[in-house]
C-alpha positions as CSV (number, residue, x, y, z in Angstrom):
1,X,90.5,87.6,95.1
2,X,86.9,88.0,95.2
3,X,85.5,91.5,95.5
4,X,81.8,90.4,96.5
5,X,80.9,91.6,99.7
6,X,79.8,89.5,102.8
7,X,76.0,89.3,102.8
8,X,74.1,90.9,106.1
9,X,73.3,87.3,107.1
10,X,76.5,86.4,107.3
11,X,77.8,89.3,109.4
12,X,74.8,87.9,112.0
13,X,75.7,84.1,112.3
14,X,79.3,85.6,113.0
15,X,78.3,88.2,115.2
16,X,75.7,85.3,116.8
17,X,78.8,82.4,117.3
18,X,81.4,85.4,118.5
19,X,78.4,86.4,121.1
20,X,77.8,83.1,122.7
21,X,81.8,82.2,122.6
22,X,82.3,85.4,124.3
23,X,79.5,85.0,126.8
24,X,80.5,81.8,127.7
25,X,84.3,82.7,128.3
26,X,83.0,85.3,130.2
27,X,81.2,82.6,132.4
28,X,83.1,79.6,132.3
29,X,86.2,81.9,133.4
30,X,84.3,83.7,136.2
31,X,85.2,87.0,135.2
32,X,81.8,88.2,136.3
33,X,81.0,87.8,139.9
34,X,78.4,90.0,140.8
35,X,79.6,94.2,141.3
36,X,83.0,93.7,139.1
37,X,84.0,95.8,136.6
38,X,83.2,93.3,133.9
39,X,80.0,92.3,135.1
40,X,78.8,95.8,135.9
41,X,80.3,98.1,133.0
42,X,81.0,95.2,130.2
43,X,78.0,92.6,130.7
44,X,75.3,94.3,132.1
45,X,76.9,97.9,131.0
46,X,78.1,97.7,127.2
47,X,76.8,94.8,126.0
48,X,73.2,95.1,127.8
49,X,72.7,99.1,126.4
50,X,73.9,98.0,122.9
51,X,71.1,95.0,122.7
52,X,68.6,96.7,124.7
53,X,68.9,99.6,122.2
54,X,68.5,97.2,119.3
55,X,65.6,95.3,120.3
56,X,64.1,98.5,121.8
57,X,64.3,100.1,118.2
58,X,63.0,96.9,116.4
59,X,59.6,97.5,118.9
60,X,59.4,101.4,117.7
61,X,59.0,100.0,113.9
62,X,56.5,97.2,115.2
63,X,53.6,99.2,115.5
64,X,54.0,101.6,112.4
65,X,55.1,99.3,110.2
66,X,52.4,96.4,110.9
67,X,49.6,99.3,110.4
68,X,50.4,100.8,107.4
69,X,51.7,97.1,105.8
70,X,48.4,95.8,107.0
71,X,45.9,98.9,105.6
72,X,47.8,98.6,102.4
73,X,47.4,94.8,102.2
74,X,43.6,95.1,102.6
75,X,44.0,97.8,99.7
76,X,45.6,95.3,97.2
77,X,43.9,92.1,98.1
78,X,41.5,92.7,95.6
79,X,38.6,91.3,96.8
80,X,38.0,91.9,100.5
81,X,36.1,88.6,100.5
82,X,39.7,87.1,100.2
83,X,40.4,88.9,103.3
84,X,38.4,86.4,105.1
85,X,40.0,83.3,103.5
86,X,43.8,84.3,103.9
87,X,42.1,84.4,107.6
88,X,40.6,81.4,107.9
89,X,43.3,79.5,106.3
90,X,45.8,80.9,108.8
91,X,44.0,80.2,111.5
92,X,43.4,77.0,110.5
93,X,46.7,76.3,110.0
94,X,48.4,77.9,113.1
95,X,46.1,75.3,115.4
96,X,46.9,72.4,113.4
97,X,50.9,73.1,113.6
98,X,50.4,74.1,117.4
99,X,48.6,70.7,118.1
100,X,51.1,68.6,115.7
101,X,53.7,70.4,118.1
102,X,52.7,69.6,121.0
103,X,51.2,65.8,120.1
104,X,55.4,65.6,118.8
105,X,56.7,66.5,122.2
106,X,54.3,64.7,124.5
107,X,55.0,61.3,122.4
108,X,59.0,61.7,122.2
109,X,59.1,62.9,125.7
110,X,57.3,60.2,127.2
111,X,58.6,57.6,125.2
112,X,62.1,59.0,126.8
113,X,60.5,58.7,130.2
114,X,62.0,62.1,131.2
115,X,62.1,63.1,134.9
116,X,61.4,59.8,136.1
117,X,63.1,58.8,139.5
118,X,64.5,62.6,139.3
119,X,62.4,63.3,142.4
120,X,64.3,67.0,142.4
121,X,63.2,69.9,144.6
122,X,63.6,73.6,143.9
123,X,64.2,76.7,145.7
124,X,62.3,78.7,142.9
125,X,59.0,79.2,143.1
126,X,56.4,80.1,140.8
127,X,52.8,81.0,141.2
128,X,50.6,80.0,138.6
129,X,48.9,83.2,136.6
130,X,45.2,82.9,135.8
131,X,44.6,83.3,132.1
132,X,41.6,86.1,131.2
133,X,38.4,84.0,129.9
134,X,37.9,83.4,126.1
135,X,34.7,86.2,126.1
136,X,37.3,89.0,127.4
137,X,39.9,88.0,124.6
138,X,37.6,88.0,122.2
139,X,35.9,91.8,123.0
140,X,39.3,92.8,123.9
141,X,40.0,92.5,119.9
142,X,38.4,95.5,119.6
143,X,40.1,98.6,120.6
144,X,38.3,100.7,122.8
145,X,41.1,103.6,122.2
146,X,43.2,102.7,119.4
147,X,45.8,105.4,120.5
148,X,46.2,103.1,123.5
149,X,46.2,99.7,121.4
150,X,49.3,101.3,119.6
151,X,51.3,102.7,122.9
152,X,50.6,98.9,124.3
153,X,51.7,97.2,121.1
154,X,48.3,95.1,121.4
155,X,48.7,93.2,118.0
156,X,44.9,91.5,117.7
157,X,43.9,95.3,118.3
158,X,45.8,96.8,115.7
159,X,45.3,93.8,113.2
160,X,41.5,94.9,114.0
161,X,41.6,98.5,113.5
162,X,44.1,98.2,110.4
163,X,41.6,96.1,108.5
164,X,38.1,98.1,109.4
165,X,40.3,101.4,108.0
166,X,41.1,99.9,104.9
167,X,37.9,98.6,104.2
168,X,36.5,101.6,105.1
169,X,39.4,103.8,102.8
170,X,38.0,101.2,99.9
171,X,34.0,102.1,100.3
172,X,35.0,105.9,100.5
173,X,36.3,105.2,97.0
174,X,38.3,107.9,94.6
175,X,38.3,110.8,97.6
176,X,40.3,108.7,99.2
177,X,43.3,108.1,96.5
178,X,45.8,110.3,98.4
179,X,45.4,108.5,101.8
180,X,46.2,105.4,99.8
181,X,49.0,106.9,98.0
182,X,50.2,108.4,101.4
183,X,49.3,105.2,103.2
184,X,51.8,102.9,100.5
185,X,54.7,105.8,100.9
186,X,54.6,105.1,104.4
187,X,54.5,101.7,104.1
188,X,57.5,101.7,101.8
189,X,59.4,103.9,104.1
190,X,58.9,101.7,107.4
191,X,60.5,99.1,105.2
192,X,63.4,101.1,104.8
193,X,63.5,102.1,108.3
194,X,63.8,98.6,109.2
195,X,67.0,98.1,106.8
196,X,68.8,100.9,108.2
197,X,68.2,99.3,111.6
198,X,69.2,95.7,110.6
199,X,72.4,97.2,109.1
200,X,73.9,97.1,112.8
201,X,72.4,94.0,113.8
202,X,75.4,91.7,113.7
203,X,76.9,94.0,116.5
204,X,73.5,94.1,118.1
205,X,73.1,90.4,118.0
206,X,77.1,90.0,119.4
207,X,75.5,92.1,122.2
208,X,72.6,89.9,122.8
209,X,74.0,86.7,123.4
210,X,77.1,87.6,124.8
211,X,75.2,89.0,127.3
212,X,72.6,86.0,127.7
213,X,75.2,83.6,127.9
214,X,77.5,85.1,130.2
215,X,75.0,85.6,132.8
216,X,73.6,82.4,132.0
217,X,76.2,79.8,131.4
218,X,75.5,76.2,130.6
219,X,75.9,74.8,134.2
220,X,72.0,75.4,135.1
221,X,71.7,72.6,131.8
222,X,73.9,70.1,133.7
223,X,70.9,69.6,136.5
224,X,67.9,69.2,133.7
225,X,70.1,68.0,130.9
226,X,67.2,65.3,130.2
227,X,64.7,68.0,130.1
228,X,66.5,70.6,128.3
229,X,67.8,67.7,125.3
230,X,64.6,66.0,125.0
231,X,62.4,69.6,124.3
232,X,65.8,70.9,121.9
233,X,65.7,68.0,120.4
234,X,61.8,68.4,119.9
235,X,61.9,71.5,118.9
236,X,64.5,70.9,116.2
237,X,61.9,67.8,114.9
238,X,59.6,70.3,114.5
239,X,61.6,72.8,112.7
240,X,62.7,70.8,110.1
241,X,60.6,67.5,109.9
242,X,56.8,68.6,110.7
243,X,57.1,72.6,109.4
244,X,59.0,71.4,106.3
245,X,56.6,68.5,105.3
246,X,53.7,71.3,105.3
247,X,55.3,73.7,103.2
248,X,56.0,70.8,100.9
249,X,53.2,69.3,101.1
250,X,50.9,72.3,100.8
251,X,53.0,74.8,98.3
252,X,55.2,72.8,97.0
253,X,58.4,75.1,97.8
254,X,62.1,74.0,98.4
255,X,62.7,73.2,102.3
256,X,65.9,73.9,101.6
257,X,65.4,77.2,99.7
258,X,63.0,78.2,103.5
259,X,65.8,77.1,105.4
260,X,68.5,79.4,103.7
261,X,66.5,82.3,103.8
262,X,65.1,81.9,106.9
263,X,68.5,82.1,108.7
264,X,67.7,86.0,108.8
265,X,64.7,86.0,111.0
266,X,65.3,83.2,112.8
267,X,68.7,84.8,114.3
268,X,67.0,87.8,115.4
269,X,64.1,85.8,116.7
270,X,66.7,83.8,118.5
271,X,68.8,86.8,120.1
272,X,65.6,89.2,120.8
273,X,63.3,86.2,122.7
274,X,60.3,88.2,121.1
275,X,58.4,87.1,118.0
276,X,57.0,90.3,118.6
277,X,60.3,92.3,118.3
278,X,61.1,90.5,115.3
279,X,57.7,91.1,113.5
280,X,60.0,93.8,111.5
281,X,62.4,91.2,110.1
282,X,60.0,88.3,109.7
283,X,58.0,90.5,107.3
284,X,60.9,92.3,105.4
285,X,62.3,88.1,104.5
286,X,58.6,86.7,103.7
287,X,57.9,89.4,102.0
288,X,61.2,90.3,99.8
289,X,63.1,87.0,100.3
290,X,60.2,84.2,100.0
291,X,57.9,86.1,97.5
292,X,54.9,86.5,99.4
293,X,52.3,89.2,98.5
294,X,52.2,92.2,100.8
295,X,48.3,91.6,101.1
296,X,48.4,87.8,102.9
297,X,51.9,88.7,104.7
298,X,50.8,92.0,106.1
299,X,48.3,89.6,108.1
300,X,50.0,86.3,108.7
301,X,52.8,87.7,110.6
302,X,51.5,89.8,112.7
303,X,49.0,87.3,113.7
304,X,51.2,84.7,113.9
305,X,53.2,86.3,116.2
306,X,50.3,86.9,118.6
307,X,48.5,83.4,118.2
308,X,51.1,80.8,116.5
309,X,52.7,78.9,119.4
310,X,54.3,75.9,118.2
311,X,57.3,76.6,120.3
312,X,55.5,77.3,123.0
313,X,53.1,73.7,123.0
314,X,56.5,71.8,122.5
315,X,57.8,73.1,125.5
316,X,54.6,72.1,127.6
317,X,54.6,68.9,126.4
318,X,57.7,68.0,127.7
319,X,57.6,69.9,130.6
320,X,54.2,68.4,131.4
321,X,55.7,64.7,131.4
322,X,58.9,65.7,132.7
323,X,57.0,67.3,136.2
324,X,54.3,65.0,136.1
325,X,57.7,62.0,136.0
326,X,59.5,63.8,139.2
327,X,56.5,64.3,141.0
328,X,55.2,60.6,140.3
329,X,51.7,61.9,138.2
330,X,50.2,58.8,136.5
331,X,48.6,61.4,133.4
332,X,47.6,58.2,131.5
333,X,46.5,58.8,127.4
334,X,43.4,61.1,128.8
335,X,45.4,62.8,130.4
336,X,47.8,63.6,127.9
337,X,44.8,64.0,125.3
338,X,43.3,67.1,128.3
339,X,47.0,68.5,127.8
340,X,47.2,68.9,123.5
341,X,43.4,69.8,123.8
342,X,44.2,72.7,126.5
343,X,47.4,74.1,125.0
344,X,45.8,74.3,121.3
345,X,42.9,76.2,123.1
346,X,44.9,78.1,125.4
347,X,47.0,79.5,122.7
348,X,43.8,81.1,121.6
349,X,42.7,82.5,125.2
350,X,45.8,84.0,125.9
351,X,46.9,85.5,122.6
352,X,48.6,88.7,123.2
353,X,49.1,88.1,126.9
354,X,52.3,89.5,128.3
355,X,54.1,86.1,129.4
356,X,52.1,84.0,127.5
357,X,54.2,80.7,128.3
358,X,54.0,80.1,131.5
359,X,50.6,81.6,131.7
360,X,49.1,78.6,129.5
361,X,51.6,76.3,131.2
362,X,50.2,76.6,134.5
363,X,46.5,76.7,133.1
364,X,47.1,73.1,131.6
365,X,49.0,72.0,135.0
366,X,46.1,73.2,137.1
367,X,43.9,71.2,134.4
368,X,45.1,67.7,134.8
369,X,46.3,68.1,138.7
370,X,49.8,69.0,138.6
371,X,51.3,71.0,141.3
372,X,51.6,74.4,139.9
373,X,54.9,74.9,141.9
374,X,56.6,72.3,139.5
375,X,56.9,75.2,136.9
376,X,59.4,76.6,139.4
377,X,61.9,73.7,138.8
378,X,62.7,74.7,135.1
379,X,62.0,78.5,135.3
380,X,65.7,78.5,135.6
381,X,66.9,77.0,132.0
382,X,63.3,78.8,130.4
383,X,65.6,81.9,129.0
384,X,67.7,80.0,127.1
385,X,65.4,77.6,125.6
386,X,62.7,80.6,125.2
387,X,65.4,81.7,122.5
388,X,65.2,78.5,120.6
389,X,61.2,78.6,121.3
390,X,61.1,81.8,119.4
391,X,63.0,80.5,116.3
392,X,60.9,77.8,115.9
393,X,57.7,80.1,116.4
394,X,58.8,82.6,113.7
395,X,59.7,79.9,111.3
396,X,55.8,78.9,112.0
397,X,54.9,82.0,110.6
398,X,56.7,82.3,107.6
399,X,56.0,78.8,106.5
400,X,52.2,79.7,106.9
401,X,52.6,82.8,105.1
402,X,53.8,80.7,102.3
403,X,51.7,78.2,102.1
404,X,48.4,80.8,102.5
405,X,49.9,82.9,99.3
406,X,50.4,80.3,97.1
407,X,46.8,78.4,97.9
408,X,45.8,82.0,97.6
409,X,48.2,82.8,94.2
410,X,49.9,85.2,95.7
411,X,53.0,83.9,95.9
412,X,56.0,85.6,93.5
413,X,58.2,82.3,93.2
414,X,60.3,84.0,91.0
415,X,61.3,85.7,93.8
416,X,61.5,82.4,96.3
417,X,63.7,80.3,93.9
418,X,66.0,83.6,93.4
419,X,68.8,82.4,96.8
420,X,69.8,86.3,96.1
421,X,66.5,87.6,96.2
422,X,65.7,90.2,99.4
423,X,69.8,90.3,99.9
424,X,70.3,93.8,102.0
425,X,72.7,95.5,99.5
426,X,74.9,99.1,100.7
427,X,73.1,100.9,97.8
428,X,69.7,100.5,99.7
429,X,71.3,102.3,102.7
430,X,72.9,105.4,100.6
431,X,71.3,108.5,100.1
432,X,70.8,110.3,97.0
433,X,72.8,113.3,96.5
434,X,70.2,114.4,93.7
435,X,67.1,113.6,96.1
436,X,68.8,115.5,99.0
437,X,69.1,118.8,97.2
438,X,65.6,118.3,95.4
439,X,64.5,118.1,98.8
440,X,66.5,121.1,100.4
441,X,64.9,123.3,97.2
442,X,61.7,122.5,98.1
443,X,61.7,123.2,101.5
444,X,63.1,126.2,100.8
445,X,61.1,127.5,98.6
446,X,58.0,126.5,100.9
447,X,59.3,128.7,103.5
448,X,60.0,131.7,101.4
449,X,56.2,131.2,100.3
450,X,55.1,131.5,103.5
């Protein structure tokens, strides 16, 4: 019999398929109604502290971890003239995805002619959100307290102030050598912060979607089960067929080889809802898993995670036709033209808006005529599919990370072909016994000297 342990991944896809089998049970079985002991101490007791906790401790490394990965990116780029093209090209490239996204879902779903005779009312509401203007996004980049920026997790903000310090740690020159040493140690230790956290993911994750799911269920599907396959199945089309073909296409990588170690990040983006939360993870695999160079990762991610919506657009494409269907809108091919237009510029306007989805949804409804209450008639299946959303959005990110290192050759593929490579092993969570009392003397013998 085999003594090789069971890889970290692993551990998650079993703690993800226990989760939802449990939350189901839970649901399907009715052992939840609303002030029982299951719902109140087991649901939204055990199982809610142990995920919140998790998630909760993924957003304490976000902010830390993207600054001092970030400063020391800008450090080893080289030339800070290539800071500028990693930038562009990831711009670039998020829009394009974002508008391939949504041109996919408008085109399958209105070939499908979802919502058409569905003629459904709702008792939920929703009141469309007005987006800040494109001017206040764009001076809201820069920080005016960047203590603030940090407490509000305000990622353009920190992705500002992170490069302007670097660059300015660079001009300062050879003073500055033990900021940058101190700078990478920090760096280096946020990364192992982040591997003692994911070691209790799989529980974490069980948590998570045992939760989601039992509160949830599947019946809320039943009602908008055109609706809900049509933008899964979109949103799957996208993940594999549209994201795969670029990384082919523009680094030449194994889909496959993405796909494999992907699984990681797109679990946790899946269980947390948050590409945010999952910044952590999404830079630990592109980084140690897929080979790419601290310098173009440490911005990719974090700005993908504030401005890459391909998730996001697929789901207001399909929810566009499938409202303007029930509620008889005639959109015609301007009108679906005004929607990919919108959502690829709203995805811009609102980046690092607090509910960001159905912010631009109900700009692009109010844009073409649809009655913003429409929203309120799949607010209720939103959570789940927001899960998958966020999988497909991190999985945006990393392939964009990829593709920008290797145009930019800084891309270890050594590294990417390795299926091993990045593997959490137990050694990396072990302390030294030999570090521990090097340590203990030290400090010792620093207090004696005082």
């Amino acid at each position: 019999m085999s003594n090789k342990k069971m890889s970290l991944t692993s551990k998650v896809l079993i703690g993800m398929a226990l989760g939802i089998l449990v939350g189901l049970a839970i649901n399907m079985l009715h052992l939840n109604p609303k002030g029982s002991f299951v719902d109140v101490y087991i649901v939204n007791g055990l199982f809610h502290i142990i995920g919140k906790m998790f998630v909760v401790a993924l957003k304490m490394l976000v902010v830390p971890l993207v600054l001092f990965s970030l400063i020391t990116g800008v450090l080893g780029i080289g030339d800070i003239r290539e800071l500028g093209k990693v930038g562009a090209k990831a711009f670039v490239l998020y829009l394009l995805t974002t508008a391939i996204a949504i041109a996919l879902a408008i085109t399958i779903a209105a070939s499908l002619g979802i919502g058409e005779g569905v003629h459904m009312t709702s008792a939920a509401t929703f009141t469309g959100k007005e987006a800040p203007p494109l001017s206040s996004v764009l001076i809201n980049i820069i920080p005016s307290n960047v203590v603030n920026a940090m407490a509000e997790g305000n990622m353009l903000q920190i992705i500002f102030f992170a490069i302007l310090l670097g660059i300015s740690i660079l001009m300062v020159g050879k003073k500055a050598e033990p900021l940058v040493e101190l700078v990478e140690i920090a760096n280096e230790i946020m990364m192992k912060m982040v591997t003692i956290i994911m070691a209790v993911a799989p529980y974490a994750v069980f948590a998570l979607l045992a939760k989601a799911f039992a509160n949830l269920g599947l019946g809320l599907l039943a009602n908008l089960a055109g609706y809900v396959l049509v933008l899964i199945g979109a949103l799957m089309i996208h993940l594999f067929v549209t994201l795969m073909v670029v990384l082919k296409v523009f680094s030449g990588k194994s889909p496959a080889m993405f796909l494999k170690k992907a699984r990681e990040m797109q679990i946790f983006a899946f269980s947390t809802s948050s590409s945010n939360a999952t910044i952590p993870v999404t830079l630990r695999v592109v980084t140690k898993k897929l080979g790419v160079d601290n310098s173009v990762a440490s911005f990719t991610v974090p700005f993908g995670a504030t401005i890459n919506m391909d998730g996001t657009a697929i789901m207001q494409g399909v929810a566009t036709v499938f409202i303007a269907n029930a509620y008889g809108v005639d959109l015609g091919i301007s009108g679906y033209l005004t929607v990919i237009l919108m959502s690829v510029l709203a995805s811009i306007g609102t980046a690092g808006v607090p509910g960001v989805g159905l912010i631009m949804l109900s700009m692009v409804f109010t844009q073409v005529g649809l009655p913003v209450e429409g929203i309120g008639l799949i607010l209720g299946v939103d959570r789940l599919l927001d899960m998958i959303r966020t999988a497909v959005n991190v999985s945006g990110d990393a392939v964009v990370s990829v593709v920008v290192a290797k145009s930019e050759k800084k891309l270890d593929e050594s590294i990417y072909d390795d299926p091993e490579a990045g593997a959490v092993v137990e050694d990396e969570l072990e302390i030294s016994e030999e570090v521990e009392k090097e340590f203990s003397q030290k400090i010792e013998k620093l207090s004696h000297e005082e």
